[in-house]
N, CA, C and O atoms as a printed pandas DataFrame, in Angstrom:
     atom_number atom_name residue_name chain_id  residue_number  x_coord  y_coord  z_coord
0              1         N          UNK        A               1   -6.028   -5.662   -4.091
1              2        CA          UNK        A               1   -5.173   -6.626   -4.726
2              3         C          UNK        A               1   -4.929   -7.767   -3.737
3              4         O          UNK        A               1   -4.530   -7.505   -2.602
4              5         N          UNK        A               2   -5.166   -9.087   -4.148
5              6        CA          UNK        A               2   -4.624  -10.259   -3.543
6              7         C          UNK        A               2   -3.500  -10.355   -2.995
7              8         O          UNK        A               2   -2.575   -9.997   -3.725
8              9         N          UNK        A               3   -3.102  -10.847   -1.559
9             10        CA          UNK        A               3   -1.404  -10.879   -1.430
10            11         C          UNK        A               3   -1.282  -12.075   -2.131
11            12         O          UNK        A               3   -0.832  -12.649   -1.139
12            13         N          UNK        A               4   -1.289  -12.841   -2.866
13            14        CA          UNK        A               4   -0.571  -13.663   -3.843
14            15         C          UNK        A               4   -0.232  -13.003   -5.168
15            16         O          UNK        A               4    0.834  -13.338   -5.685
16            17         N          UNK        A               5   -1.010  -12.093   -5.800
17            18        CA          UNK        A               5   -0.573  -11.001   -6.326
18            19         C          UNK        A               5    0.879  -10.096   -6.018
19            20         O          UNK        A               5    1.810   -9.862   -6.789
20            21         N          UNK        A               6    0.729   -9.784   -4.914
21            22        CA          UNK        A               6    1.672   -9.016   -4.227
22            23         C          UNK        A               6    2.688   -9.655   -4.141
23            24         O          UNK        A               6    3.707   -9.236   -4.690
24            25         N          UNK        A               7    2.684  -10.824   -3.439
25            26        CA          UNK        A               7    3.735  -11.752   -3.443
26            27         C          UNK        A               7    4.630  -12.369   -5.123
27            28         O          UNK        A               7    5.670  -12.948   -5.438
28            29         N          UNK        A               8    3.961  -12.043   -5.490
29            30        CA          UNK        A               8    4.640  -12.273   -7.257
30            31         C          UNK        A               8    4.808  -11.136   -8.017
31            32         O          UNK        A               8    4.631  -11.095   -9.234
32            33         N          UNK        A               9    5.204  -10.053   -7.203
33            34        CA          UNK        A               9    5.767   -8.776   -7.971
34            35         C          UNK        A               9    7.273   -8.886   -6.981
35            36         O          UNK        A               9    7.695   -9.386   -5.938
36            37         N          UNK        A              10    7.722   -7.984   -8.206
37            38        CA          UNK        A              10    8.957   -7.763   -7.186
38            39         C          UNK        A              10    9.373   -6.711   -6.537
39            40         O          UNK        A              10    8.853   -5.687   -6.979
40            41         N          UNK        A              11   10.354   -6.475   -5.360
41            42        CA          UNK        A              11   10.172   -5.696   -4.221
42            43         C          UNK        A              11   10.284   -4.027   -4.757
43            44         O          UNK        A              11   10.067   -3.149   -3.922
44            45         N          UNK        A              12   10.614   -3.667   -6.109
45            46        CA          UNK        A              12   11.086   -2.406   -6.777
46            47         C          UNK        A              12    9.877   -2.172   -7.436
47            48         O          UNK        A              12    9.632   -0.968   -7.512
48            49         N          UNK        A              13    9.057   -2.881   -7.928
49            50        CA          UNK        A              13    6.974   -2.895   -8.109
50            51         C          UNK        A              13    6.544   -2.496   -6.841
51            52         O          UNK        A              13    6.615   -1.269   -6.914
52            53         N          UNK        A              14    6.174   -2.756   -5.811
53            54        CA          UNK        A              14    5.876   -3.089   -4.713
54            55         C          UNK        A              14    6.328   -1.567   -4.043
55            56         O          UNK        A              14    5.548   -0.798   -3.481
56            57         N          UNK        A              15    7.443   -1.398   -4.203
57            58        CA          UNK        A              15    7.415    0.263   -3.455
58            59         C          UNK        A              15    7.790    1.327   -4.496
59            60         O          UNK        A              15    8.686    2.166   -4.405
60            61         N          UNK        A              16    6.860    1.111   -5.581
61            62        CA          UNK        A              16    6.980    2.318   -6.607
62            63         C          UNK        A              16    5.220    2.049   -6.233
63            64         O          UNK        A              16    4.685    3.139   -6.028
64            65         N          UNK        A              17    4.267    0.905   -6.108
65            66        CA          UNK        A              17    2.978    0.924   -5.940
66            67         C          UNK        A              17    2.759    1.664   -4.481
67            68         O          UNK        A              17    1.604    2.048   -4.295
68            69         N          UNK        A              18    3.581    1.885   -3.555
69            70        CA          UNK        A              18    3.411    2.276   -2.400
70            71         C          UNK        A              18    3.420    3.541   -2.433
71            72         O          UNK        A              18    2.443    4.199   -2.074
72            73         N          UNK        A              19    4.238    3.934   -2.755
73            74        CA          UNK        A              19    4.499    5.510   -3.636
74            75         C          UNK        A              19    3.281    5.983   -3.808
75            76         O          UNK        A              19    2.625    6.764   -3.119
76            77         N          UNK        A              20    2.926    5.177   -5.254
77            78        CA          UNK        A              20    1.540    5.789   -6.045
78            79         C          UNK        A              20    0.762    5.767   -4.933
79            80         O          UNK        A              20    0.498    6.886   -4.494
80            81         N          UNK        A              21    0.086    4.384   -4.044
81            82        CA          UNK        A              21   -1.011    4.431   -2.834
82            83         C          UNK        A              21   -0.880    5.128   -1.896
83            84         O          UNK        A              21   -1.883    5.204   -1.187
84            85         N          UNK        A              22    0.544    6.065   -1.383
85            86        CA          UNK        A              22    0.856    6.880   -0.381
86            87         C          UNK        A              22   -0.126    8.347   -0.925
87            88         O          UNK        A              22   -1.140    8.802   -0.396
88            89         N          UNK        A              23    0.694    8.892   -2.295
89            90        CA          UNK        A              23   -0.410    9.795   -3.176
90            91         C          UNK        A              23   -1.303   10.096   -3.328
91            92         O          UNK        A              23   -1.643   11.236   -3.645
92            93         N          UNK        A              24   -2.006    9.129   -3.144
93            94        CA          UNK        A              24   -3.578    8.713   -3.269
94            95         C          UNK        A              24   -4.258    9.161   -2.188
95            96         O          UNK        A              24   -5.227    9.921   -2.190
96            97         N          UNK        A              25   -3.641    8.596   -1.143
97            98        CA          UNK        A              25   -4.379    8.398    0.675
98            99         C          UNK        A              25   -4.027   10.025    0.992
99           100         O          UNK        A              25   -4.589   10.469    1.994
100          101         N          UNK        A              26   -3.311   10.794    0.377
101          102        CA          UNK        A              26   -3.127   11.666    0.988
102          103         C          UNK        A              26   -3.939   12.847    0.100
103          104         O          UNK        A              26   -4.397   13.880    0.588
104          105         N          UNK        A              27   -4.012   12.446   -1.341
105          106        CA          UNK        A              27   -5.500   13.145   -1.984
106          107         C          UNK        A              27   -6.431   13.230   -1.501
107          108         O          UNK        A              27   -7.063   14.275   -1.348
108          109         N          UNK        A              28   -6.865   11.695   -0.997
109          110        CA          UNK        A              28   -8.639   11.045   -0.074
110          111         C          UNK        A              28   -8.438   12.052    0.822
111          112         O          UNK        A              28   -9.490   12.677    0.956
112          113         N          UNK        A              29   -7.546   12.494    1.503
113          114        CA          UNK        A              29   -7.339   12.898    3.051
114          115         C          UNK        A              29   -7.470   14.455    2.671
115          116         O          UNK        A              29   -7.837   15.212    3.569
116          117         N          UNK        A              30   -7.288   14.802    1.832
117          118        CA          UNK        A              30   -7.298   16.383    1.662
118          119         C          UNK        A              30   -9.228   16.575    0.986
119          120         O          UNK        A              30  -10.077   17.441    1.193
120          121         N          UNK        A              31   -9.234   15.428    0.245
121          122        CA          UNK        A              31  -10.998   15.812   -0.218
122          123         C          UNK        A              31  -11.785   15.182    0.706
123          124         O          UNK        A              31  -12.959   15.137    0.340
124          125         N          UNK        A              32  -11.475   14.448    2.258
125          126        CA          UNK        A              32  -11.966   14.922    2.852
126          127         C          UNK        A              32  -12.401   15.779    3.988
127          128         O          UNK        A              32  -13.393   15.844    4.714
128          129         N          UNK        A              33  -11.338   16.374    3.865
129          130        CA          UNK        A              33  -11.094   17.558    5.100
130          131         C          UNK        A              33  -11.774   18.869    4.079
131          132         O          UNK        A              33  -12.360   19.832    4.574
132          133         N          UNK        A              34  -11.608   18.725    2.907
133          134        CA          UNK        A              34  -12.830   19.697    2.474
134          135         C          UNK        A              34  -14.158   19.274    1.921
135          136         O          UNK        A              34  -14.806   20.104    1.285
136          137         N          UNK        A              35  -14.659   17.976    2.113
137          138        CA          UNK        A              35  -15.814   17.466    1.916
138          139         C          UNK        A              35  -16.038   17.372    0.289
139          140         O          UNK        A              35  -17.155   17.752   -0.061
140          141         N          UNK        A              36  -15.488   17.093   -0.376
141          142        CA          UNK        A              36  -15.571   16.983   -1.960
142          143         C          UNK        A              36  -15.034   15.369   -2.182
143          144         O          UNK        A              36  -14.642   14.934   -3.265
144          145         N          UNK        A              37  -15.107   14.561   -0.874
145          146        CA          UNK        A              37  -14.868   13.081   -1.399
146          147         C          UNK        A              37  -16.149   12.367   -1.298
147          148         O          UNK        A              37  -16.982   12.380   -0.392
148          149         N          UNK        A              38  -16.126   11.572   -2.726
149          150        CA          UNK        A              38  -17.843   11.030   -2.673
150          151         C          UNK        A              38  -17.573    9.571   -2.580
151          152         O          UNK        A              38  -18.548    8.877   -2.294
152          153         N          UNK        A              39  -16.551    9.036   -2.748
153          154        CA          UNK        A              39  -16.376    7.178   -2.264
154          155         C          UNK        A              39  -15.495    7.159   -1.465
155          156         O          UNK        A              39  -14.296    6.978   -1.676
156          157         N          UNK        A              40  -16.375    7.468    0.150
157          158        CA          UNK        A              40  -15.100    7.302    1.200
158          159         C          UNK        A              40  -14.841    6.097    1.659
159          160         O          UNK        A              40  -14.137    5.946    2.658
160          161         N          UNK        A              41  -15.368    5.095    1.002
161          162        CA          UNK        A              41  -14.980    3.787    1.465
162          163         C          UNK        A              41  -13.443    3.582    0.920
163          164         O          UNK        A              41  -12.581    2.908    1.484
164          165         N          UNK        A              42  -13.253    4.529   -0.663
165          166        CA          UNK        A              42  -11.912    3.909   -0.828
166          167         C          UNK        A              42  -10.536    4.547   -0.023
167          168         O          UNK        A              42   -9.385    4.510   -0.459
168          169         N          UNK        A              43  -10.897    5.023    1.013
169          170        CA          UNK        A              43  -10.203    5.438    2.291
170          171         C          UNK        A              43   -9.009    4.446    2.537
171          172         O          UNK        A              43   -7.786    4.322    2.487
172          173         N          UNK        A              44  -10.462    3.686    2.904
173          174        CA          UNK        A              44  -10.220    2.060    3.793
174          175         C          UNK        A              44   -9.689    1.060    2.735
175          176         O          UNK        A              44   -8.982    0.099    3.038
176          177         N          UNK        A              45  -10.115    1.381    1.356
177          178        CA          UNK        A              45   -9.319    0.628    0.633
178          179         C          UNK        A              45   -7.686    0.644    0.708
179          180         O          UNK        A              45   -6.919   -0.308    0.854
180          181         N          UNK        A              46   -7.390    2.117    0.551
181          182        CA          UNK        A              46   -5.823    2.325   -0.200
182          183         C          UNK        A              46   -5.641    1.917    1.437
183          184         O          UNK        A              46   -5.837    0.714    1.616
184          185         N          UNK        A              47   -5.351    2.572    2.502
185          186        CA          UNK        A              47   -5.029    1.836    4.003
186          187         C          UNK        A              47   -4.532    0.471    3.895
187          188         O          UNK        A              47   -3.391    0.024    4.009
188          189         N          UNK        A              48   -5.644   -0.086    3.650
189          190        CA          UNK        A              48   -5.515   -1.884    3.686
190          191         C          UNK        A              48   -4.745   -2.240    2.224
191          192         O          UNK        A              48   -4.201   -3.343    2.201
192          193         N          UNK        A              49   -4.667   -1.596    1.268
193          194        CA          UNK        A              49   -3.161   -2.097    0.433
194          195         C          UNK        A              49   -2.262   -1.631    0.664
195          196         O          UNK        A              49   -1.300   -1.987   -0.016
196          197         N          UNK        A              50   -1.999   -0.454    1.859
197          198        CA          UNK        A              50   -0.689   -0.135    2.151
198          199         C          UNK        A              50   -0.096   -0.754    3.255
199          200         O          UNK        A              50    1.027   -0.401    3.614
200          201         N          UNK        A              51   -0.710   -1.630    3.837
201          202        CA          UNK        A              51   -0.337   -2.332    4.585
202          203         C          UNK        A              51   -0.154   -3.275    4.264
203          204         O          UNK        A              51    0.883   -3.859    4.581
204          205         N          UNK        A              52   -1.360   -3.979    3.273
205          206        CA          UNK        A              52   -0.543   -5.348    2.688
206          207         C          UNK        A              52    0.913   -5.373    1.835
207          208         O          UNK        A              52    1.838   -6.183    1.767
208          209         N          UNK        A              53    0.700   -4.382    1.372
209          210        CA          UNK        A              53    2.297   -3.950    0.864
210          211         C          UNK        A              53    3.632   -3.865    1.480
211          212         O          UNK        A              53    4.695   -4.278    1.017
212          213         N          UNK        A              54    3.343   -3.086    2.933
213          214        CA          UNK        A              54    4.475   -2.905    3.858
214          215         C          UNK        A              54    4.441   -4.457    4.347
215          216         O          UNK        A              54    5.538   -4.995    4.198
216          217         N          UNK        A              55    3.455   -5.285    4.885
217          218        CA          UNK        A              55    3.646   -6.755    5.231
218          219         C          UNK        A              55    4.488   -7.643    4.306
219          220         O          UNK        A              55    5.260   -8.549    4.622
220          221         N          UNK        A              56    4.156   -7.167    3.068
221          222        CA          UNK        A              56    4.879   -8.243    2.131
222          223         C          UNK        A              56    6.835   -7.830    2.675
223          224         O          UNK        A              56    7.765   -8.457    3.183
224          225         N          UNK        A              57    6.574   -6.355    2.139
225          226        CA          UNK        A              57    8.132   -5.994    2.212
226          227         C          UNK        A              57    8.614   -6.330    3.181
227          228         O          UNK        A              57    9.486   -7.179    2.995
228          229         N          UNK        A              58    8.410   -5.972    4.491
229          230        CA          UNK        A              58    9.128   -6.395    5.934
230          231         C          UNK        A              58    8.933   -8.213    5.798
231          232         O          UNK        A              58    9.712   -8.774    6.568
232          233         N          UNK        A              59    8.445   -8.760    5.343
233          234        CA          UNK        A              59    8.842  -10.206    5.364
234          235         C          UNK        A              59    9.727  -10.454    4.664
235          236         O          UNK        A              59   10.616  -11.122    5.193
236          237         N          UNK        A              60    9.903  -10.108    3.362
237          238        CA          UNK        A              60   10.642  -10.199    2.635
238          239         C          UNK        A              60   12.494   -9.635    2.999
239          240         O          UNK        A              60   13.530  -10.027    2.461
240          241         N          UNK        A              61   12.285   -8.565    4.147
241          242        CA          UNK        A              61   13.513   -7.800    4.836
242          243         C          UNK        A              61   13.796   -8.999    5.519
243          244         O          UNK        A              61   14.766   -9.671    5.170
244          245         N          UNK        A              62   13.000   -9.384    6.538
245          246        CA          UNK        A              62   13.615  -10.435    7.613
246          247         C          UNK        A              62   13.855  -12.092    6.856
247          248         O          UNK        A              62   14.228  -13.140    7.381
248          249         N          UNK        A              63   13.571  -11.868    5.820
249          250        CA          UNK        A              63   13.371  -13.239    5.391
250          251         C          UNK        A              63   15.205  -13.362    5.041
251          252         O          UNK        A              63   15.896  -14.306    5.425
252          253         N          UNK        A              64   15.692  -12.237    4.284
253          254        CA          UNK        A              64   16.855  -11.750    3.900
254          255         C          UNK        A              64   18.107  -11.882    5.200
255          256         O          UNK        A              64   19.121  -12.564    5.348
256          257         N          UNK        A              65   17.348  -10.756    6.054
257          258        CA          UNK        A              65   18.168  -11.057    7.135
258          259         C          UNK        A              65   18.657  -11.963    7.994
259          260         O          UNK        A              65   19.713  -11.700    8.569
260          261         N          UNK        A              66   17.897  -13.353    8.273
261          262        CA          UNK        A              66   17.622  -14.816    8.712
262          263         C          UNK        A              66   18.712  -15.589    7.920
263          264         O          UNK        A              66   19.466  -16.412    8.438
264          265         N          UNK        A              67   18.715  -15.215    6.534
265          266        CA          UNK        A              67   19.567  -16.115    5.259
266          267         C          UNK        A              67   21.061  -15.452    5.601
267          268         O          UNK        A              67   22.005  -16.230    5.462
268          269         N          UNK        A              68   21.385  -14.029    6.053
269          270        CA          UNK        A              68   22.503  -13.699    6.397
270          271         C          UNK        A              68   23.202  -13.586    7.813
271          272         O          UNK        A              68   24.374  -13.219    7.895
């Protein structure tokens, strides 16, 4: 997902999607510690949207905190 995408959800989207992508990474991580994962690239996918996710949020924290 695009962070301009990301950036136009709001922060209660954004960590219910983190949720679901936390779920996920930790499925990938169990099929492949028993070798039954056949697209391990999307490893590296969910990783790199859980980070673009946590980037959005922590900007969005300090952006808050700066205004107060």
């Amino acid at each position: 997902m695009s962070m301009k995408a990301l950036n136009a959800k709001d922060s209660s989207a954004l960590v219910e999607q983190l949720d679901e992508l936390a779920a996920e990474n930790m499925k990938l991580r169990f099929q492949k510690a028993t070798m039954q994962l056949n697209n391990t690239a999307r490893v590296g996918q969910v990783r790199r949207e859980i980070a673009q996710i946590k980037t959005v949020l922590t900007g969005r924290q300090r952006a808050e905190s700066k205004e107060s």
